[in-house]
Structures are given as structure tokens and as C-alpha cells.
C-alpha positions as CSV (number, residue, x, y, z in Angstrom):
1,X,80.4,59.9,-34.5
2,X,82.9,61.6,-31.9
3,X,80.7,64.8,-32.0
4,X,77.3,63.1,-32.3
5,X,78.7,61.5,-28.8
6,X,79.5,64.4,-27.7
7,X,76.8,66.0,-28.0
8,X,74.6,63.2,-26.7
9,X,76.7,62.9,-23.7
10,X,76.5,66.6,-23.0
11,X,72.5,66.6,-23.3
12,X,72.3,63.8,-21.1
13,X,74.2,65.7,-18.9
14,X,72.1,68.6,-18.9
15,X,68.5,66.7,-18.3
16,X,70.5,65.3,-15.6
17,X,71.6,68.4,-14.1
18,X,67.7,69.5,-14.7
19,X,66.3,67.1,-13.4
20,X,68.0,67.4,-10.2
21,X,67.9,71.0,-9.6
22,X,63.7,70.5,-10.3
23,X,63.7,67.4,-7.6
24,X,66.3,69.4,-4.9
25,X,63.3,72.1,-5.4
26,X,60.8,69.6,-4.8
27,X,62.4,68.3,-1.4
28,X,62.9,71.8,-0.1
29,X,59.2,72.8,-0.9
30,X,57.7,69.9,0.8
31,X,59.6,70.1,4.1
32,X,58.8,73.9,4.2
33,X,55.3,72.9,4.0
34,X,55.8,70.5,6.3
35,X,57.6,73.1,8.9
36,X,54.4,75.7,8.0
37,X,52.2,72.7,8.8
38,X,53.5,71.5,12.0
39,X,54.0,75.1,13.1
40,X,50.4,75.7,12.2
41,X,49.8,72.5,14.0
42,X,51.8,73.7,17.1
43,X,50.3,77.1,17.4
44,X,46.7,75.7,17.1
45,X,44.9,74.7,20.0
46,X,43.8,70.4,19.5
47,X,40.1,70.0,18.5
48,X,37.3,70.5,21.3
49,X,39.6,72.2,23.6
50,X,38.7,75.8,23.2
51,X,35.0,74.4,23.6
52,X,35.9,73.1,27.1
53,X,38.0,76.1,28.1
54,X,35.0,78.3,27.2
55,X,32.5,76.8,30.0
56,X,35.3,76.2,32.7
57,X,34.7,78.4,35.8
58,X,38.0,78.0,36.5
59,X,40.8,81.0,34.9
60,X,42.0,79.0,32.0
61,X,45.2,79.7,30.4
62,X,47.2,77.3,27.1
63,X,50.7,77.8,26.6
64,X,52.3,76.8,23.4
65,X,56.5,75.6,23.0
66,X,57.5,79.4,23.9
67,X,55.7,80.4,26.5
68,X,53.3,82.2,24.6
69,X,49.7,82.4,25.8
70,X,47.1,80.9,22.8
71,X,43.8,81.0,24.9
72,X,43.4,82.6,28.2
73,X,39.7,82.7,29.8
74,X,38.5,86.3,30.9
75,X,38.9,85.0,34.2
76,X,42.5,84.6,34.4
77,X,42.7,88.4,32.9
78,X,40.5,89.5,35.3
79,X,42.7,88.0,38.2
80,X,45.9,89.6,35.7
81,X,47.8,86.4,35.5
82,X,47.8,87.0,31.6
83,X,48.7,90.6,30.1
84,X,48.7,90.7,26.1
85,X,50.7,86.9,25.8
86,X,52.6,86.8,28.5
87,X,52.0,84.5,31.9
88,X,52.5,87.4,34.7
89,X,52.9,84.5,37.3
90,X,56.4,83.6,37.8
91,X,55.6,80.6,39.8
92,X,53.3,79.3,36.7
93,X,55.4,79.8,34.3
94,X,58.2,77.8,36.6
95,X,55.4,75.0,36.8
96,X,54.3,75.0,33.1
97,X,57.8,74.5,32.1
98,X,58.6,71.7,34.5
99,X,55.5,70.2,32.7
100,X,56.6,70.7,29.2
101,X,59.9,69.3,30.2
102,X,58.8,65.9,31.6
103,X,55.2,65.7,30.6
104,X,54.1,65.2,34.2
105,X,50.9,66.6,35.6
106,X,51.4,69.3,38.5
107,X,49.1,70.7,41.4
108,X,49.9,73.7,43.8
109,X,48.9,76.4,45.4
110,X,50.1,80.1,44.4
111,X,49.0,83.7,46.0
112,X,49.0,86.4,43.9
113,X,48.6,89.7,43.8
114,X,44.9,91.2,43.6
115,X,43.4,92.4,41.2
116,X,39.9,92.1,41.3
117,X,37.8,93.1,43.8
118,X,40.1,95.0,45.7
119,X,42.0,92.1,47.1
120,X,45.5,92.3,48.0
121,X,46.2,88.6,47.9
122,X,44.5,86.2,45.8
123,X,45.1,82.1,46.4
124,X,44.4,79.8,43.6
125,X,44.8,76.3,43.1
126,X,46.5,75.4,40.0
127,X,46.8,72.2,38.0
128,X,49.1,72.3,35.3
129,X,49.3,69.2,32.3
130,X,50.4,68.7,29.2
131,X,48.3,69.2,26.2
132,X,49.0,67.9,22.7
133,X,52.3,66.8,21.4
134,X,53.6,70.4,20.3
135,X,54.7,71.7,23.8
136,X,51.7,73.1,24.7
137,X,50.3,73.5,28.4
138,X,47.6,73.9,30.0
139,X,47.1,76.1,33.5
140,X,44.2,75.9,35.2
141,X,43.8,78.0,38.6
142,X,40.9,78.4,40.7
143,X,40.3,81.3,43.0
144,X,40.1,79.8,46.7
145,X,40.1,82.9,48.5
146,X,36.6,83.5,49.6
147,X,36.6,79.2,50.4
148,X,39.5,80.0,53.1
149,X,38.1,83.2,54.6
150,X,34.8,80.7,54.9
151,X,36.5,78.1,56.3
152,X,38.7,80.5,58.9
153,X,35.2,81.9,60.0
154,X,33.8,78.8,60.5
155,X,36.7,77.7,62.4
156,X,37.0,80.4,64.7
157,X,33.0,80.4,64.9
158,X,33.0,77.0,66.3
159,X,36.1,77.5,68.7
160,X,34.5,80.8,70.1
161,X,31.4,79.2,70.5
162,X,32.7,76.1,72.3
163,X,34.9,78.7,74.8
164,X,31.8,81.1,75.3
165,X,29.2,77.9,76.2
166,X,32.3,76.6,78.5
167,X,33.0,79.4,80.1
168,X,29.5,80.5,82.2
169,X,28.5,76.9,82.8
170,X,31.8,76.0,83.5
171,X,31.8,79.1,86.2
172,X,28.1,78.6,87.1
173,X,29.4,74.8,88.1
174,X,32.1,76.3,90.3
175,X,29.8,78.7,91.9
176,X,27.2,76.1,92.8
177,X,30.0,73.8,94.4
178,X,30.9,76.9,96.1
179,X,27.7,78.0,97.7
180,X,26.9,74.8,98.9
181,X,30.2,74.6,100.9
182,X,29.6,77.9,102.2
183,X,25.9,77.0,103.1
184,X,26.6,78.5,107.0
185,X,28.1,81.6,105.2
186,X,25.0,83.8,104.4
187,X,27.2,86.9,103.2
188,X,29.4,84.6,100.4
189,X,26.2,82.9,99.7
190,X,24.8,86.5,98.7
191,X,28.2,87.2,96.9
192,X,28.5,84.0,95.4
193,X,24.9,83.8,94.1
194,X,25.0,87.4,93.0
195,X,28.3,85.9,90.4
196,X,25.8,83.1,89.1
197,X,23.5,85.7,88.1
198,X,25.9,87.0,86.2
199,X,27.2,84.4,84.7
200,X,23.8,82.7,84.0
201,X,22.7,86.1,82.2
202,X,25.8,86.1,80.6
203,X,24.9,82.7,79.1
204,X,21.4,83.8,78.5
205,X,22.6,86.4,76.3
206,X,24.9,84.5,74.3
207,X,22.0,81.8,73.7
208,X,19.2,84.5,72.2
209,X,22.4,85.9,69.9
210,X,22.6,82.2,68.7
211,X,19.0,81.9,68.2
212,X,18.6,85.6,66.7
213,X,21.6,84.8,64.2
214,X,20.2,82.0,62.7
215,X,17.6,83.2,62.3
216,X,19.0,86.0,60.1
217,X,21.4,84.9,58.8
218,X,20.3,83.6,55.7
219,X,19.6,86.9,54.2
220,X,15.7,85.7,53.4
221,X,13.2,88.4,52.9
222,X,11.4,89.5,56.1
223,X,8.5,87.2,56.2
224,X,5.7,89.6,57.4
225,X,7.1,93.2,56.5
226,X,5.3,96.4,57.7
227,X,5.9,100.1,58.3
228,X,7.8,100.7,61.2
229,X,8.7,103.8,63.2
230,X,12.3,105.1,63.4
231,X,11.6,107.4,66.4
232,X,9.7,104.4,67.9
233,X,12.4,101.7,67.1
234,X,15.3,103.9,68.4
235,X,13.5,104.9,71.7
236,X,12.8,101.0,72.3
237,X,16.9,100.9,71.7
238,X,17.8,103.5,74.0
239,X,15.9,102.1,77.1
240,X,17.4,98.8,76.6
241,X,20.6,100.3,76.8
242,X,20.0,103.2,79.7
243,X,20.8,101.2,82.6
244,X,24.4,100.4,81.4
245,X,24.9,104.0,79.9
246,X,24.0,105.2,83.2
247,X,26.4,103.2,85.3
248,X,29.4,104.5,83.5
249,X,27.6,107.9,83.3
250,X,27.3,107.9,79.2
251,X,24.6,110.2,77.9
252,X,22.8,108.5,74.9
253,X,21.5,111.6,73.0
254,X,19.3,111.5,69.7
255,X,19.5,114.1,66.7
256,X,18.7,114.2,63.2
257,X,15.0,113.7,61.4
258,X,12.4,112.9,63.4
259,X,9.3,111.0,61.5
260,X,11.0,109.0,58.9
261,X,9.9,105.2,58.4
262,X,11.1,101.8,56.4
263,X,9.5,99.1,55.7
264,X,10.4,96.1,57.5
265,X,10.9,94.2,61.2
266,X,10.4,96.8,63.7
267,X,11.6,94.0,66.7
268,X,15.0,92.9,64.3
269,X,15.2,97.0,63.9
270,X,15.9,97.5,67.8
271,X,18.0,94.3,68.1
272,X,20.2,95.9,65.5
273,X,20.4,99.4,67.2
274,X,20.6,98.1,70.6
275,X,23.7,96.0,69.5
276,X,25.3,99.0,67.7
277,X,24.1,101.4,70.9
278,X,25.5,98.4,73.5
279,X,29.1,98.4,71.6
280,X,29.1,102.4,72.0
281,X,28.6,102.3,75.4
282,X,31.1,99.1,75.9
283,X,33.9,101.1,74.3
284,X,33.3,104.5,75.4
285,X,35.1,105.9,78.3
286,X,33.2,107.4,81.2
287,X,31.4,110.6,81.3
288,X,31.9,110.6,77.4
289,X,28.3,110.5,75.1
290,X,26.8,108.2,72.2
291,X,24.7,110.3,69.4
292,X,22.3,108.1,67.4
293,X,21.2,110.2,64.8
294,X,18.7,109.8,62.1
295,X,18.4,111.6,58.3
296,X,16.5,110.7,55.0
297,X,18.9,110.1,51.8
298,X,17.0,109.9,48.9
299,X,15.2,106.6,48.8
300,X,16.7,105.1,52.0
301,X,17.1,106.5,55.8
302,X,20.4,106.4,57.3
303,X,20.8,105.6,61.3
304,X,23.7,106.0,62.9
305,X,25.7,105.5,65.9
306,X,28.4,107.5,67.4
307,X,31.0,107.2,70.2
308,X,33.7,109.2,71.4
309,X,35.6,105.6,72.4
310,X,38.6,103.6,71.3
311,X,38.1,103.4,68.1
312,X,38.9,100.4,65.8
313,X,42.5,99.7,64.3
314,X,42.4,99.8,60.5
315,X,43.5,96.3,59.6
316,X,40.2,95.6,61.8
317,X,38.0,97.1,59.9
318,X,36.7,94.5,57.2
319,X,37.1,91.6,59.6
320,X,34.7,93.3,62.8
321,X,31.1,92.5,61.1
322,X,32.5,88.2,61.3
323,X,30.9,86.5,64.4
324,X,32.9,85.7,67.1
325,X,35.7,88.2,65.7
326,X,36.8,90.6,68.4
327,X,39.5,93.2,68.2
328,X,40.8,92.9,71.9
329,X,39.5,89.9,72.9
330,X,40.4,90.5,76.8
331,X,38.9,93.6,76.9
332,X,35.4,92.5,75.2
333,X,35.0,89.5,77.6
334,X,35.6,91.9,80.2
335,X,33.0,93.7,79.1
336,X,30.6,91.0,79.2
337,X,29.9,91.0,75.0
338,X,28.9,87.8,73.6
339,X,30.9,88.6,69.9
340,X,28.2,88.4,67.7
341,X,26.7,91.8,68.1
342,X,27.9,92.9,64.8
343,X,27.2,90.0,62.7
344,X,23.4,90.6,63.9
345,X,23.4,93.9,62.9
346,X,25.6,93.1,59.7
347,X,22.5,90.2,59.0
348,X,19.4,92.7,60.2
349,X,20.7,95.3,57.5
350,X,20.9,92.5,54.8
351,X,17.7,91.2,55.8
352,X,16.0,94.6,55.1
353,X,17.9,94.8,52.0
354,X,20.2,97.3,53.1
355,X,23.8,97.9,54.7
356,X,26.1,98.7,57.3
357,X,28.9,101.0,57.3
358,X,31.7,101.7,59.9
359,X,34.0,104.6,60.2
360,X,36.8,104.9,62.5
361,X,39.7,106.5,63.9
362,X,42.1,105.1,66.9
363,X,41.3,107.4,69.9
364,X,38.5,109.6,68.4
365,X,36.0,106.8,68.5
366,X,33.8,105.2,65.5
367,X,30.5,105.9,63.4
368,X,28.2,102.8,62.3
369,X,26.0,103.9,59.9
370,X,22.8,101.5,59.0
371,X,21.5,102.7,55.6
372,X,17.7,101.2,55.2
373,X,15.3,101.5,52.3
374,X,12.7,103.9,52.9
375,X,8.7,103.3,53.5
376,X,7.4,104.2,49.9
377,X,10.7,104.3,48.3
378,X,11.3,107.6,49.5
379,X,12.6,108.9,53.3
380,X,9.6,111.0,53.8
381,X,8.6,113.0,57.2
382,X,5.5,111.8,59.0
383,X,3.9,113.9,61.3
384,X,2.9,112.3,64.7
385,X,-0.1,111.9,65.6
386,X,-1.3,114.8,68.4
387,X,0.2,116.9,65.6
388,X,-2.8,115.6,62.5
389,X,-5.6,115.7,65.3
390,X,-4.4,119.7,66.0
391,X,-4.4,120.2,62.0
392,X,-7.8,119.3,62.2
């Protein structure tokens, strides 16, 4: 009976031991498959979400418990906040770990470093929140940069204007109270009145610019289009311009094609060239010359400018076509500019459905080149009139 017991005792012993090592194996199998779950769960974006992120405008970027980018829009590549997995934003990655930490929703503003476009500095607003219960965040930033330069020109548009209108009136007032105390005077009444000319042209100018601007500036199609003359259109320029050339003894010369037409507003044409023509005379010094010259390329015609002036600093360049933006503004109220020359010209080009380009160099002067699509679609010579009749 010993050994019988024994042996039972020992068997027992064993489906014991069994039965243990098989339910030790269970527990360890279901927490791993709990741990692969929850880590399949954490590295997973929650339902609907990659929906959303898909139509968001915004650059859209979800972080998981390490940092690690799931989902990034092409937007936010574009901009190179994400490269591979990794946030490149130091400042975002500061904020999305703040978040994770206390589960509190953050907004800011970052700049960045451009890349798109050719910007240097890109500013976004950025939300960061929580999402999920895994650690996950999300970043959303929104590229506010052209919103600011907007919002800068429309600020200095509105202070320019307001010290341009105050200005002449303000002076023409002055003048007025002046002339009437020097009534027995007739030689300051002469001088005096001779100033409110000026000044009242001055105003005049700046009040057709206005007008001429808004009406532009839309960059709408030219309501009634026609052929018009580039010989005809730069001559019309040139006298507008010959008295003030001629006063600081600036010879406007012409060169180039002669015949060549586009299609479009031949009266908008000679506000633009008598704006770019004005400026090169403005800037130029004395006995110096302005070249306006004229030459097909392919399907467009290219008019341009040339002056052996100041020329414009570099830093100037992509800022000169805004209204109201001046590069010295001391020395272009001297010279009697309203500011919104450029912008014309900048909105005449557009309004044909072509461009304007400016190159220039800090004492050697500056070329603005208007490039306009071409009667036909292709810069073809026309011969002149007297010259078909003699054909004949």
C-alpha cells in the first residue's frame, strides 16, 4: 500500500507540475498578445482620422508615444517639417511633447525655414492636441505667410495713402491762407500760386493712379481687346515724358524691332510705359539717357526700359512692384512720384496676360522688361503703311 501511495502521490505530483507549466504558458501568451495588441493599437491611427487629415488644407502631421511620425499630409513635406519619420521642427516637437505630457491643447506661432517656393522664412500657425489614449499627437500648422505680406501691404497701402492725400491739400490749405495774406504782394502771390499748382497737380496725379489701379487691379481680362501698335504706344510714351527728360537733359532714345503688335489696351499700354519711362528719368542723373527698346521672342514681344541711374538695392527687388513701396522714400517724394507707378505697370502686364521683370545693379542703373503676348500668337513684323502703298 506504501508504494501504491507512492506512486499516486508522485502522479499527482506530476499533473500538478503539468498543469502549471501549461497554465504559466497560458498567462504569458495572452499578455504578449495583449502587449502586440495594444502596440498595434498605439501605432494605429483612431478610426476616421486619416479620412479627416486627407481633406485638411492645413500640413498635417500625427505623432505616436516616440516621436515617430504615423501620417504626415504632403503639405507638411512640402514645407520639410517631416523628413522620412522624423519632426524636423524643434519647436514642434518641444510643443507635441508638452501635449503628450499634460494632455493640454496648444497654439503658437513658429517660422521656419523655406522650403517651397523659394522662401526663406515660412510662418505657420500651429495647434497641437492630443489624440487617442496611446500618446499620440496631432500638429496641425497653417502656412500664414502670404496672409502677413497681405496684411503688411495693406497696411502700409492705407498709411501711404492717408500721408499722400494729406500732404498736397494739407499744403494747398497753407498756400491759400498764404496768398490771401499777401493779397497786396503781386510777386509772392505769383510764387505762391505757382506752389499750388504744383501741389494741386501733384494731387491730380496721385488721384488718376488711384482710379487707374483699381481699375486694374483685379487682373480681369481686358474688356474690349484689339491690335495695338508698339511703335505707336511707345511714341505716345515718350511725349508724355519729353518735357521732364528735357529739363534734366535726359535723351529718351528708341531701338530694337520696329512693327511688332499685341493684342490688347493700347491706352493701359502707354500708362505702363510712361510709368516705367517716368521712373527712368526720376532716377537718372543728368545728361545721362533712357533706351526703350523693342524685340519679338517667340510668341510674345518684349519692351524694355533702361537707365543709366541708381539702381535698386537687392533686398528691394521683390518688394518694388507693391504700391506705395518706395526704396528711398525722401528722395521719391522729392521727386514728385505718387508710389504706385509700378504696381500699374505690375497690374497692366497681368491684365494682358503677361509680366514684368526688373534687373538691377547699385550705380549702373536698372532694366524693366514688359514681356506681352504677341498679336496672332507670334511677334511678327508689320510693315507700315507708306511702305504697302509703295509695294503696290
Amino acid at each position: 500500500m506504501s508504494e501504491m501511495a507512492m506512486s499516486l502521490t508522485a502522479l499527482a505530483g506530476f499533473v500538478v507540475g503539468a498543469l502549471a507549466v501549461l497554465f504559466y504558458r497560458n498567462q504569458i501568451e495572452t499578455q504578449n498578445r495583449a502587449a502586440t495588441a495594444g502596440d498595434q493599437e498605439a501605432g494605429a491611427l483612431p478610426q476616421g482620422v486619416a479620412s479627416v487629415l486627407a481633406v485638411l488644407p492645413s500640413s498635417a502631421v500625427v505623432l505616436d508615444a516616440h516621436d515617430r511620425v504615423l501620417r504626415a499630409s504632403s503639405a507638411a513635406r512640402a514645407f520639410g517639417l517631416v523628413k522620412g519619420d522624423r519632426l524636423m521642427a524643434a519647436e514642434l516637437l518641444a510643443l507635441a511633447r508638452q501635449v503628450r505630457r499634460d494632455g493640454e491643447i496648444r497654439e503658437s506661432e513658429i517660422d521656419v525655414a523655406g522650403h517651397k517656393f523659394g522662401q526663406e522664412i515660412t510662418n505657420f500657425a500651429v495647434r497641437v492636441a492630443p489624440l487617442g489614449s496611446y500618446g499620440q499627437v496631432l500638429v496641425l500648422a497653417e502656412d500664414q505667410t502670404e496672409r502677413r505680406r497681405v496684411e503688411a501691404v495693406r497696411r502700409d497701402f492705407v498709411a501711404n495713402v492717408s500721408h499722400e492725400l494729406k500732404t498736397p491739400v494739407g499744403a494747398l490749405s497753407l498756400l491759400a491762407e498764404t496768398i490771401q495774406d499777401a493779397a497786396d504782394d503781386p510777386e509772392a502771390v505769383t510764387r505762391f500760386a505757382g506752389r499750388m499748382q504744383h501741389e494741386a497737380a501733384r494731387l491730380t496725379y496721385l488721384v488718376q493712379d488711384l482710379i487707374t489701379l483699381s481699375r486694374i487691379q483685379g487682373a480681369e481680362p481686358i474688356p474690349t481687346p484689339g491690335q495695338v501698335s508698339i511703335d505707336e504706344s511707345v511714341h505716345d510714351a515718350i511725349d508724355h515724358c519729353n518735357t521732364r527728360a528735357i529739363a534734366k537733359d535726359i535723351t529718351l532714345v528708341t531701338g530694337g524691332t520696329e512693327g511688332l503688335r499685341i493684342w490688347g489696351d493700347d491706352e493701359l499700354l502707354v500708362t505702363a510705359l510712361r510709368n516705367l519711362i517716368d521712373n527712368a528719368v526720376a532716377y537718372s542723373p543728368e545728361h545721362t539717357r533712357v533706351v526703350v527698346s523693342v524685340r519679338p521672342a517667340g510668341d510674345s514681344v518684349e519692351i524694355s526700359v533702361s537707365d543709366q541711374g541708381i539702381g535698386i538695392p537687392e533686398e528691394s527687388l521683390e518688394r518694388i512692384f507693391e504700391r506705395f513701396f518706395r526704396v528711398d522714400a525722401a528722395r521719391s517724394r522729392a521727386t514728385g512720384g505718387t508710389g504706385l507707378g509700378l504696381a500699374i505697370v505690375k497690374h497692366v502686364a497681368a491684365a494682358h496676360a503677361g509680366e514684368v521683370s526688373v534687373w538691377s545693379k547699385e550705380g549702373s542703373g536698372s532694366t524693366f522688361t514688359l514681356r506681352l503676348p504677341a498679336f496672332g500668337g507670334t511677334a511678327v513684323v508689320v510693315p507700315p503703311p507708306n511702305t504697302l502703298e509703295a509695294a503696290k
